[in-house]
C-alpha positions as CSV (number, residue, x, y, z in Angstrom):
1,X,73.9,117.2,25.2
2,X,73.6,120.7,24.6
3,X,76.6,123.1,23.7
4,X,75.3,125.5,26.5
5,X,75.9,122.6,29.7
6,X,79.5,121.4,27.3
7,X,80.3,125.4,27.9
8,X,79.4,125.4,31.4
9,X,81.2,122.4,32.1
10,X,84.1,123.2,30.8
11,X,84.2,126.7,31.7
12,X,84.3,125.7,35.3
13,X,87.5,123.6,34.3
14,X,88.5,127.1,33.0
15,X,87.5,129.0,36.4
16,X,90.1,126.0,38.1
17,X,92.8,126.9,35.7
18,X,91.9,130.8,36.3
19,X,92.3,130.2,40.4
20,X,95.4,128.6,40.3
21,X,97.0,131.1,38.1
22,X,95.9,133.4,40.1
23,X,97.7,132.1,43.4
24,X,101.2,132.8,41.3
25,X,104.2,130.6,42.8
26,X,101.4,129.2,44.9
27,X,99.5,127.5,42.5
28,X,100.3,124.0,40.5
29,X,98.5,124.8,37.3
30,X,97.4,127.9,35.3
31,X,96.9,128.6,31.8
32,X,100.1,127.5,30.2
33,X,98.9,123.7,31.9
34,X,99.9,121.1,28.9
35,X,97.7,118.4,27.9
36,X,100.0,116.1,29.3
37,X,99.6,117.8,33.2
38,X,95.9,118.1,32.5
39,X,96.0,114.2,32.4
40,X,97.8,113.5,36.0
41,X,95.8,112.3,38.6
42,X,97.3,115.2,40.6
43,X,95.5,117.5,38.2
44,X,92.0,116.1,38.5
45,X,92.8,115.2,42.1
46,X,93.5,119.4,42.8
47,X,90.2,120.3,40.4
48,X,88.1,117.9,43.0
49,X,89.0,119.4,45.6
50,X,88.5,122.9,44.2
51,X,85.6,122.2,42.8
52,X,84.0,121.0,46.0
53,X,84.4,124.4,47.4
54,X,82.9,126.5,44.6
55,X,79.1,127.3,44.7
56,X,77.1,127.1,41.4
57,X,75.7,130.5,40.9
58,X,73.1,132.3,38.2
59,X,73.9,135.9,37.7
60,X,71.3,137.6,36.0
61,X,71.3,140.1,33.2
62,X,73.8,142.7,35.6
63,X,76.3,139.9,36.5
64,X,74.8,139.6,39.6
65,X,74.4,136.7,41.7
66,X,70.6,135.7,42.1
67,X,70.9,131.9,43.0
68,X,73.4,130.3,44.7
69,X,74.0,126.1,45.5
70,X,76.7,124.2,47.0
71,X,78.3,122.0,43.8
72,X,77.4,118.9,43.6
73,X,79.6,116.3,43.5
74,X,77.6,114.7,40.2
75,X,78.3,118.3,38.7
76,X,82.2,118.1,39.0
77,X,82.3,114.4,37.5
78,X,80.5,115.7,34.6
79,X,82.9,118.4,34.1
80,X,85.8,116.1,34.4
81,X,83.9,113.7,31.9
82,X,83.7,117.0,29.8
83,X,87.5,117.4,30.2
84,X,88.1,114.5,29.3
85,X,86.7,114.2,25.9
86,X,88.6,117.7,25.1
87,X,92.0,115.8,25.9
88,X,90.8,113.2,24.0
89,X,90.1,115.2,20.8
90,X,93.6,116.7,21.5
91,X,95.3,113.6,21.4
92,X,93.2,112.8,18.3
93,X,93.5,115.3,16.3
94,X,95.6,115.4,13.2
95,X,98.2,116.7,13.6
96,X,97.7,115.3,17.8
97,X,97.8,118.4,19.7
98,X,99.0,116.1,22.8
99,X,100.7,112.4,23.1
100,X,99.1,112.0,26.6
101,X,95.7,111.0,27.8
102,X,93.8,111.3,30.6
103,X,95.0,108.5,33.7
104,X,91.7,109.1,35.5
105,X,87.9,108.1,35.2
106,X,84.9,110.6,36.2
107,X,83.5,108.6,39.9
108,X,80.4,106.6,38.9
109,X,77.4,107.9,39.0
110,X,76.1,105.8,42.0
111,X,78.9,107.0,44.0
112,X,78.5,110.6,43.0
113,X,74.6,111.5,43.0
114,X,72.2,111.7,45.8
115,X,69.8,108.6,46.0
116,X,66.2,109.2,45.0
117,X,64.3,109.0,47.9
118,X,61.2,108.4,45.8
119,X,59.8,107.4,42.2
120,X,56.4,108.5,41.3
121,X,53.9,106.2,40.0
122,X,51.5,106.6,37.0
123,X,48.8,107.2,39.6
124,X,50.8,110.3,41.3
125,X,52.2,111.5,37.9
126,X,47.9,111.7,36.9
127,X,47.1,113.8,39.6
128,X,49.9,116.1,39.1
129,X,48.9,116.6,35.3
130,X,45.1,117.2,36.5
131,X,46.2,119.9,38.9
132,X,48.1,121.3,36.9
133,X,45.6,121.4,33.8
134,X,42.5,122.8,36.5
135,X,40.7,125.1,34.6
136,X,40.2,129.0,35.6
137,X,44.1,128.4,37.5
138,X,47.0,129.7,36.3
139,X,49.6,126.5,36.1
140,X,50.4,126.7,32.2
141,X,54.1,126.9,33.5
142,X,53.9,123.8,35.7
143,X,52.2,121.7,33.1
144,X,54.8,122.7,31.0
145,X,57.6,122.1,32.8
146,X,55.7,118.4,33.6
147,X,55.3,118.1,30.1
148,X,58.8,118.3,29.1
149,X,59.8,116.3,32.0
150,X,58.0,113.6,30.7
151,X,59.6,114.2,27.3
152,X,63.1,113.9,28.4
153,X,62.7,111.0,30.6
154,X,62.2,113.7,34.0
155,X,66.1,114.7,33.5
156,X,65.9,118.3,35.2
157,X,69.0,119.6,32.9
158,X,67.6,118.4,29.8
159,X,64.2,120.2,30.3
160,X,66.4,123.3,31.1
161,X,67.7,123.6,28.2
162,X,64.2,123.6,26.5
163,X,64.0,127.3,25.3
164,X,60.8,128.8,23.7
165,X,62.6,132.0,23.0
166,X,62.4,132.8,19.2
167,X,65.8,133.6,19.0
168,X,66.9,129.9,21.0
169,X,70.9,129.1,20.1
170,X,69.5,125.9,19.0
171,X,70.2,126.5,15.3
172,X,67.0,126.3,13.8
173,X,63.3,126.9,15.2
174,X,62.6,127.1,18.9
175,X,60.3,123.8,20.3
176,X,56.7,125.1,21.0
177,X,55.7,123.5,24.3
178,X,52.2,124.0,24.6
179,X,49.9,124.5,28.3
């Protein structure tokens, strides 16, 4: 997993904390939540239902919103999965930053993601690949992105993250896909 969707993840945990302090006497939790609140059911029960509410947006390079989705509910279990391994490390650390851990489980999966409605065969996958290698077209982006799919098993947030940028925050050499 890349440091870029841990960041995201938890900085929607951080947007939850961010509301409720924002509602004052109103609100349950804030920034001066412990650990130990953090690991209530009543904590992860309130970020659900938050959560649920709150579009996932891409701003682009003036803050402003371009895209916007409702949230799935896959994409709050992984940012409580996410929340849970940073209580975890708290109560793991030495010295422990917390004696608590979390009470609560992220839903499963099957509970929590749509169901595929259908899997493509060798046969379809071939035909997409041809179309999208036709000469004198212009599809180097879609055999690309079919390319990396393949490459990561076809899971959307891992191709994503595939950057050809030079300057990638991947640490060392951007991949080279090539079309």
């Amino acid at each position: 997993m890349s440091a870029d969707t841990i960041a995201g993840r938890l900085a929607h945990v951080v947007a939850f904390l961010d509301a409720e302090q924002a509602l004052g006497a109103e609100g349950r939790f804030g920034h001066a939540t412990s650990c130990a609140a953090a690991c209530s059911s009543v904590f992860v029960h309130a970020f659900r239902a938050w959560s649920r509410l709150q579009p996932v947006e891409w701003r682009n390079g003036k803050g402003e919103v371009t895209v916007s989705r409702i949230r799935s509910p896959a994409a709050t279990e992984a940012s409580i999965a996410q929340l849970i391994a940073v209580l975890n490390h708290a109560a793991n650390a030495e010295p422990p930053r917390s004696d608590k851990r979390p009470i609560y489980k992220p839903l499963p999966a099957r509970q929590v993601q749509r169901q595929r409605r259908t899997r493509i065969g060798v046969d379809e996958l071939a035909k997409m690949f041809a179309y999208a290698a036709e000469p004198d077209r212009q599809r180097g982006s879609l055999h690309a992105f079919l390319v990396a799919s393949v490459c990561t098993i076809a899971r959307p947030g891992a191709v994503m993250d595939i950057s050809v940028a030079p300057n990638a925050s991947n640490g060392g050499p951007a991949p080279q896909l090539s079309t």
